[in-house]
N, C-alpha and C positions, 0 to 999 in steps of 0.2 A: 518502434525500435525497442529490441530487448537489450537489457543491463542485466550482468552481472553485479551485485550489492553483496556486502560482508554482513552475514548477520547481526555483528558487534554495530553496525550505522541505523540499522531499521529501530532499534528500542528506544524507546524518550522520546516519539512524537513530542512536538510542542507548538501552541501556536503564542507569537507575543500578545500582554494585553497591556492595556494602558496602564490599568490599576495592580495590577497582581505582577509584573510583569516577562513569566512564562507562565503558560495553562499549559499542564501533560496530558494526553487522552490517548484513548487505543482505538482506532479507526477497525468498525467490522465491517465486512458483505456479508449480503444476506445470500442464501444458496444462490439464486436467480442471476444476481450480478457476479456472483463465483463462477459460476457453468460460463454467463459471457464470454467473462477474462478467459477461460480454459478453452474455450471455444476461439478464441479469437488467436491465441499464442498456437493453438492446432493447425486453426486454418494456415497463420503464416511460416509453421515449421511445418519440415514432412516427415511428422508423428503419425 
């Protein structure tokens, strides 16, 4: 399923910890798993 998302939602990743309790991080793909994703939202639209 594709979603629409507001830019302003996707920044501040976070996961809770126990001891700190929120860690922020920036989630990458590497090219390989990028081409998937683009590949996969292709096959299902008709780009």
């Amino acid at each position: 399923m594709i979603y629409t998302v507001s830019f302003e939602r996707l920044d501040k990743l976070h996961r809770k910890t126990r001891s700190k309790g929120r860690e922020y991080f920036v989630p990458r793909l590497c090219a390989d798993d990028m081409h998937g994703v683009i590949g996969g939202v292709k096959a299902y639209l008709p780009l």
